[in-house]
C-alpha positions in Angstrom: 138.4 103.8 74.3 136.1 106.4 75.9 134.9 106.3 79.2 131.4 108.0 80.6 130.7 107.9 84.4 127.1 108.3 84.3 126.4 108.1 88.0 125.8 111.5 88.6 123.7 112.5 85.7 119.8 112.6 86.0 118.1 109.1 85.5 116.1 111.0 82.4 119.5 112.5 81.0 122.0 108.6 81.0 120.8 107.1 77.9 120.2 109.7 75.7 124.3 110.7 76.8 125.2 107.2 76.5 123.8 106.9 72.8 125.2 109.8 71.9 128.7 109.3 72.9 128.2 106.1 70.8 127.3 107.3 67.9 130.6 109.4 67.9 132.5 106.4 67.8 134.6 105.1 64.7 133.8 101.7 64.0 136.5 99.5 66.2 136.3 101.9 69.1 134.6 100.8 72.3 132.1 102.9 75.1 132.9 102.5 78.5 130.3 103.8 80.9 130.2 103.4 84.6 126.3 102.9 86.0 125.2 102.5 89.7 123.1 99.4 88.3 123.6 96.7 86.0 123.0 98.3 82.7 121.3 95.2 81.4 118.4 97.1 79.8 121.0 99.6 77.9 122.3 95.8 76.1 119.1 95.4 74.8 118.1 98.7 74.2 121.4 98.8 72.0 120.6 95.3 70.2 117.5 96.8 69.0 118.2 100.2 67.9 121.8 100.7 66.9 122.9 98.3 64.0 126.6 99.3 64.6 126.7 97.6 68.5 128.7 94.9 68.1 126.6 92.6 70.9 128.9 89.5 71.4 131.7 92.1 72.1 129.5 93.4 75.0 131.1 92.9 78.4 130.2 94.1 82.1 131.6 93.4 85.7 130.2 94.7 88.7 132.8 96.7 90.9 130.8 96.9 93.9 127.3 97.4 95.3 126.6 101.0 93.0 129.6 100.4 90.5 128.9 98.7 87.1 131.3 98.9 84.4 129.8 98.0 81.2 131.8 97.6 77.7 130.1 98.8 74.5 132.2 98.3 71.1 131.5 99.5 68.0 131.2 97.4 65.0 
């Protein structure tokens, strides 16, 4: 499993990081990524554009105010 805080990158720079360290998943693995937000727009951003999300997998769980830890598996 592979883990990505994102909170200090540039807004313009967390989802093209985010898709890339996806895409270098095997199939099985999962994304972890830490947000400041809930990432709810990345889900469907990912349900639309990458066939290999595996969407009922998804999870997230807010951590505090600025800490959102979201799940992203690989099918």
């Amino acid at each position: 499993m592979d883990r990505l805080d994102i909170r200090d990158l540039p807004p313009s720079q967390r989802h093209t990081t985010i898709h890339d360290a996806f895409d270098e998943l095997d199939a099985g693995e999962k994304l972890v990524i830490v947000n400041d937000h809930d990432p709810q727009p990345l889900f469907y951003e990912f349900r639309a554009e990458r066939d290999a999300f595996d969407e009922k997998g998804y999870e997230v769980e807010r951590h505090g105010p600025e800490e959102f830890v979201a799940t992203l598996p690989k099918k």
